[in-house]
C-alpha positions in Angstrom: -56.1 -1.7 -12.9 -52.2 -2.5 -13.5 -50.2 -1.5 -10.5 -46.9 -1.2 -11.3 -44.2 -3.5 -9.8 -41.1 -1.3 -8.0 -37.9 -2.9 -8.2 -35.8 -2.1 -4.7 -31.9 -2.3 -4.6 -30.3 -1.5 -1.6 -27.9 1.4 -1.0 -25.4 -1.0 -0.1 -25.8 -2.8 -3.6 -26.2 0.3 -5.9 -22.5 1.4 -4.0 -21.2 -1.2 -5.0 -22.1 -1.0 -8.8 -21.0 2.5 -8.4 -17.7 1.8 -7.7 -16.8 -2.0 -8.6 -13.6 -1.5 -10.4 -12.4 -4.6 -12.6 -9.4 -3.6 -13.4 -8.4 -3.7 -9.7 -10.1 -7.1 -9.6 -7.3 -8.4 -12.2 -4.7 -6.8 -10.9 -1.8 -10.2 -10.4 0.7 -9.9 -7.5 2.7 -12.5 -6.3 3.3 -12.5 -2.5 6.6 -12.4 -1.5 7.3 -11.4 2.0 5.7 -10.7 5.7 6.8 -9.1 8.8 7.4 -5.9 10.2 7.3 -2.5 8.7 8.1 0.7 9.5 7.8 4.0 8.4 10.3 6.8 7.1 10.3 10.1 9.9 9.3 13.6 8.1 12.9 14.8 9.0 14.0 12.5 6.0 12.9 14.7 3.3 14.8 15.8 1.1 17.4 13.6 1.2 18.5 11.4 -1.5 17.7 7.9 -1.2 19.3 4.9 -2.7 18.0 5.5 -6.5 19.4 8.4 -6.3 15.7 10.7 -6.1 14.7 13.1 -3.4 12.8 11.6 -0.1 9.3 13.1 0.2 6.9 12.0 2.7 4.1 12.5 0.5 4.8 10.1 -1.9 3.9 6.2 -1.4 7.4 4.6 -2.0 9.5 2.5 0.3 12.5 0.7 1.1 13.2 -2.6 0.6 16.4 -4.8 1.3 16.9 -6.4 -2.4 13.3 -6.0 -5.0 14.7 -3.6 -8.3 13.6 0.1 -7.5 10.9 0.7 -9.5 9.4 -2.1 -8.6 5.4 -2.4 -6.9 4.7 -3.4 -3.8 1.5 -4.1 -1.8 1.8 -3.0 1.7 -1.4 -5.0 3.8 -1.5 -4.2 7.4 -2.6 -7.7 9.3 -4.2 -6.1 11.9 -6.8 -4.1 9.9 -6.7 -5.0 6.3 -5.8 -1.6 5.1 -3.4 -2.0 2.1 -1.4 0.7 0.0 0.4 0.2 -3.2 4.2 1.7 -2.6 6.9 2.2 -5.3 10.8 0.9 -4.1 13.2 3.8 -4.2 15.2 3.2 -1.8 17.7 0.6 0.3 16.8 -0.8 3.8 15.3 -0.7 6.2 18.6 -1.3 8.1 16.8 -2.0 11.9 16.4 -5.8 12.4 13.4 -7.8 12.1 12.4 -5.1 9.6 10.8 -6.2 6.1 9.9 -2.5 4.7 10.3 1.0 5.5 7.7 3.0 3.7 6.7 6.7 3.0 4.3 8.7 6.0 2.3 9.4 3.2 1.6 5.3 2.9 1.8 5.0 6.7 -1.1 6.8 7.2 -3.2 4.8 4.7 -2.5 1.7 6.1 -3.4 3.3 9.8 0.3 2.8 11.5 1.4 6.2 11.3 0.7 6.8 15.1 2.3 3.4 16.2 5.6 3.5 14.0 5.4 -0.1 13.2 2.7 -2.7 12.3 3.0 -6.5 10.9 2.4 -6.3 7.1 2.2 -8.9 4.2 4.1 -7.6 1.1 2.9 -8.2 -2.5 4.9 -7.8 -5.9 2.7 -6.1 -7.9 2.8 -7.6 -12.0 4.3 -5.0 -14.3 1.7 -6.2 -17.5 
């Protein structure tokens, strides 16, 4: 009598050959910058910012003192390892010892929307 052999993979493992993305393991970025960040307030919105476009909270852009607008940046907070991808649109942030404002919207994903601030590493995201 042949008794068949059962292969087992663990949840864990067939997860992670669910959602393994490649692309986002190729993605290049250069790091450019650390430091503080903090985030836009809600009464913001709607006002124009530097690029001339419309603040909204919901979006995940930021400020930055000199990188082109348009330009993609990886926001990682140090203290959790939570990043967010933000597009510059806008000039700042203008408080000192300040690397980046960004967007509520990327705030929360990074988990520093209750504490207004958090030290971040910044990466330039390549445009290929």
């Amino acid at each position: 009598m042949l008794i068949p052999l059962l292969l087992t993979v663990s949840a864990a493992a067939q997860e992670a050959q669910i959602t393994d993305e490649p692309a986002a393991e190729a993605e290049q970025a250069t790091e450019i910058d650390g430091g503080m960040a903090s985030y836009y307030g809600d009464e913001l919105a709607g006002n124009r910012t530097a690029s001339g476009e419309r603040f909204d909270p919901d979006q995940l852009t930021g400020a930055h003192r000199s990188l082109p607008f348009g330009s993609m940046v990886r926001v990682t907070n140090v203290a959790n390892g939570d990043s967010v991808v933000v597009r510059i649109n806008d000039r700042g942030p203008f408080s000192r010892g300040r690397v980046i404002d960004i967007s509520h919207a990327a705030a929360r994903q990074i988990g520093m929307h209750r504490s207004g601030t958090a030290r971040v590493k910044l990466a330039l995201l390549n445009n290929d």
